[in-house]
C-alpha positions as CSV (number, residue, x, y, z in Angstrom):
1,X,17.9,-97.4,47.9
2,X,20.6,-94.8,49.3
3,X,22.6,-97.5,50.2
4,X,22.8,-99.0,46.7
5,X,23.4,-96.3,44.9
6,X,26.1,-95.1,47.5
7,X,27.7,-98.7,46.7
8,X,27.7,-98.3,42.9
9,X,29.2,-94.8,43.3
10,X,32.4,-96.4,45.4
11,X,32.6,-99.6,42.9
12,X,32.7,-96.7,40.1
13,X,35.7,-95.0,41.9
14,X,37.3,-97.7,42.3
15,X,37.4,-99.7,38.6
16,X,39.6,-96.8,37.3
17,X,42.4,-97.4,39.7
18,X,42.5,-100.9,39.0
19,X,42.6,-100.4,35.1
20,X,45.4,-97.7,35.9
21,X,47.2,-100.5,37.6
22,X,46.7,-102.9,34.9
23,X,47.5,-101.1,32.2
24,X,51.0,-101.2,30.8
25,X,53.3,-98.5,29.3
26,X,53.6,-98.0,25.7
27,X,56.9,-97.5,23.8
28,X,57.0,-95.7,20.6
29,X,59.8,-96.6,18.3
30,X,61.6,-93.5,16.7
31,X,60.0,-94.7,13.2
32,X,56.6,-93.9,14.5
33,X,57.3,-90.9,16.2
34,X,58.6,-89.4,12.5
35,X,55.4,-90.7,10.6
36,X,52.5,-88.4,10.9
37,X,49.6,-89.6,12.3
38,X,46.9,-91.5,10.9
39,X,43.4,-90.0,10.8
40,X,40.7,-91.6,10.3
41,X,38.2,-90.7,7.3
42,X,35.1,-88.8,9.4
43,X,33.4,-87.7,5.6
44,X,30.1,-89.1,5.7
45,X,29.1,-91.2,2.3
46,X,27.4,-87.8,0.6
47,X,30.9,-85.8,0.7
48,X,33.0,-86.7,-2.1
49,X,37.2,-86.0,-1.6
50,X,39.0,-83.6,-3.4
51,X,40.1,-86.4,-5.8
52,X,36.7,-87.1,-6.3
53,X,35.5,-83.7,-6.9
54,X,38.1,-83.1,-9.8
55,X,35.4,-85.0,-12.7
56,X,33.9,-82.2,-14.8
57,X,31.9,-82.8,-17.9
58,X,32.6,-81.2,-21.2
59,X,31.6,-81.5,-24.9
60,X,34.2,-78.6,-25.4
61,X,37.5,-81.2,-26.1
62,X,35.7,-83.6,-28.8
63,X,33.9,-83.3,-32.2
64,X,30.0,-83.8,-32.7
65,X,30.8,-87.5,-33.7
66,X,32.1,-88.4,-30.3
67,X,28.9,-86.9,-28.2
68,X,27.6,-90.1,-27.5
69,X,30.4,-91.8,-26.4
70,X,30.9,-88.8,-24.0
71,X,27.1,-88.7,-22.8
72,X,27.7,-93.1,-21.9
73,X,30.7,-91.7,-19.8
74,X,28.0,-89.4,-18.1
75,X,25.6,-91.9,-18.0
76,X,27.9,-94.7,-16.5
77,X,29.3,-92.3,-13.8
78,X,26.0,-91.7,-13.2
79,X,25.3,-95.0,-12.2
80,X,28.8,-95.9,-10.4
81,X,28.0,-92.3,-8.1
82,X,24.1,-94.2,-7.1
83,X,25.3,-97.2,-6.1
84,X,27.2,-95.2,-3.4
85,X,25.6,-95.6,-0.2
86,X,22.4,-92.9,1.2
87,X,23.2,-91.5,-2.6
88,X,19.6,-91.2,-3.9
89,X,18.5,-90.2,-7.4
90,X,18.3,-86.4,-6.9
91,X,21.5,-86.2,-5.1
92,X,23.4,-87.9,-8.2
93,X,21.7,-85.4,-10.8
94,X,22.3,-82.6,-8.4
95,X,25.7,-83.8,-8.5
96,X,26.3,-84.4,-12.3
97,X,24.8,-80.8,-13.6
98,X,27.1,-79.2,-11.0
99,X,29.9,-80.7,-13.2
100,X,29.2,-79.4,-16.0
101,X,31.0,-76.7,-17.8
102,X,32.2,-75.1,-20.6
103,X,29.2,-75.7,-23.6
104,X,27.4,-77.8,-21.3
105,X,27.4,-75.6,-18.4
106,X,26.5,-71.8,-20.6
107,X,23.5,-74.3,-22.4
108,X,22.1,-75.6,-18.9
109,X,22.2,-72.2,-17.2
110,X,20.3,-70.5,-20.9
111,X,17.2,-73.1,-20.2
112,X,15.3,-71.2,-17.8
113,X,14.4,-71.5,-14.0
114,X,11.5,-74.1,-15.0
115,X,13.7,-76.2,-17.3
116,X,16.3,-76.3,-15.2
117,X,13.9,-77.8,-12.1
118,X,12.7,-80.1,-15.1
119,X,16.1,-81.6,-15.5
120,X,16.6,-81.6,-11.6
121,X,13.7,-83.4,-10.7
122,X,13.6,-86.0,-13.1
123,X,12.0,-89.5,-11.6
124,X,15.2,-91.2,-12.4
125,X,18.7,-90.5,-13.4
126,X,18.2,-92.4,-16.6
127,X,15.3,-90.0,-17.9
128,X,17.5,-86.8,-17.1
129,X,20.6,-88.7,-19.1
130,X,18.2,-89.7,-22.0
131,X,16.4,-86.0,-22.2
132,X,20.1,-84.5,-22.0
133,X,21.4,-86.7,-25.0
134,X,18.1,-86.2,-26.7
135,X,19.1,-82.7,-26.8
136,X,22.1,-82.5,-28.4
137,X,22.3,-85.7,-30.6
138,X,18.8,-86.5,-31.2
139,X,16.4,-89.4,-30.6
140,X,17.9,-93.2,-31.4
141,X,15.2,-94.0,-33.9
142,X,16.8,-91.4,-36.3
143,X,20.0,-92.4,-36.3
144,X,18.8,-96.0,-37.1
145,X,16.6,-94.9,-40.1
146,X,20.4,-93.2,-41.5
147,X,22.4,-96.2,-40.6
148,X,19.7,-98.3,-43.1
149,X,20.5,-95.6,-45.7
150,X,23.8,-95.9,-45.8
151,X,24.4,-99.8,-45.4
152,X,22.2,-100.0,-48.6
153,X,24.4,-97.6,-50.2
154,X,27.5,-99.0,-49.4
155,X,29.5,-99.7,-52.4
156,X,33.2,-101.6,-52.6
157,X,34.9,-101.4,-56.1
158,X,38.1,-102.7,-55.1
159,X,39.9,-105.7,-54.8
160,X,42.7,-104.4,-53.0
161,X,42.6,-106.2,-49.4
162,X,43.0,-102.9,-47.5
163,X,39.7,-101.3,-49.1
164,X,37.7,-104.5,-48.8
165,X,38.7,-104.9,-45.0
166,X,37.8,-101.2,-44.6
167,X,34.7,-101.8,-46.3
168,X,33.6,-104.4,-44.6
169,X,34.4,-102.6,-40.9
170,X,31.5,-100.1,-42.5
171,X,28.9,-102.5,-43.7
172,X,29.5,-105.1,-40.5
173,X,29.1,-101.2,-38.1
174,X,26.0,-100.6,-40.0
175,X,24.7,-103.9,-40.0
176,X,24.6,-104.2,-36.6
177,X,23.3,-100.7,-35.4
178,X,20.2,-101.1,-37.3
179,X,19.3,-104.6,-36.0
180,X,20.6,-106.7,-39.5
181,X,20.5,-110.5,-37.2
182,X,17.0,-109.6,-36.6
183,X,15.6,-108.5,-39.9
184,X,15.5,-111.2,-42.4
185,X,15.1,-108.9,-45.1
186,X,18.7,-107.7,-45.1
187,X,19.9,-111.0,-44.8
């Protein structure tokens, strides 16, 4: 037994002088010398870069009317940031409330210690996007019932192109939101 391992010890002494002997000298041009050195990215997946890092989220820079179009931003960055890999659902809202500010940011830290852990440990990401827009522009169902309002109040009495193409953007927007392929009624 002493013997064998007495052997691998001189076999072990004796590879790195043969791979000194084969390897060859390398020659570094002068345009590599003046190029600084590549390093390679050791972040592990959960660690965003400082580009990264620069996406806030504000209600501060638009009107009331643009809110939900702000809140699908949210919501679709939410969903680009969980199909990261070893990002889980807790991690992304983690994440997303501490990038709010402004409005969003004074509102999220006036709920409370218990409302707060609410919002942070929602099952999914889609229930803590759906109780955040819920609570500034209101439930879906509401907004449907005003659409039908208006559409059946619309009224055109021009003939000028301009104001029936204009009117027709509004009734065909309307139409739509409240379901008007669906409902034979409007038809």
């Amino acid at each position: 037994m002493e013997n064998e391992a007495q052997t691998s010890r001189e076999e072990s002494t004796e590879r790195p002088a043969e791979e000194k002997e084969q390897a060859e000298p390398t020659v570094i041009s002068e345009d590599e010398q003046s190029s600084p050195p590549i390093i390679p990215n050791v972040m592990g997946p959960n660690l965003s870069t400082a580009s990264g890092s620069s996406v806030k989220f504000t209600l501060d820079d638009i009107p009331p009317i643009k809110w939900r179009n702000r809140f699908q931003e949210m919501q679709a960055w939410c969903s680009a940031e969980l199909q990261k890999p070893l990002m889980t659902h807790t991690a992304v809202i983690k994440s997303f409330l501490a990038r709010l500010t402004g409005f969003l940011r004074d509102w999220y830290d006036s709920l409370g210690e218990y409302r707060q852990l609410q919002y942070l440990n929602s099952p999914t990401v889609e229930q803590c996007m759906n109780a955040l827009y819920w609570e500034f522009c209101g439930r879906q169902d509401h907004l449907k019932d005003i659409a039908r309002k208006e559409f059946f109040k619309l009224k055109c009495c021009s003939y000028n192109p301009k104001d029936l193409d204009k009117h027709f953007q509004n009734a065909a927007k309307r139409y739509y939101l409240i379901g008007g392929m669906d409902d034979p009624n409007i038809k």
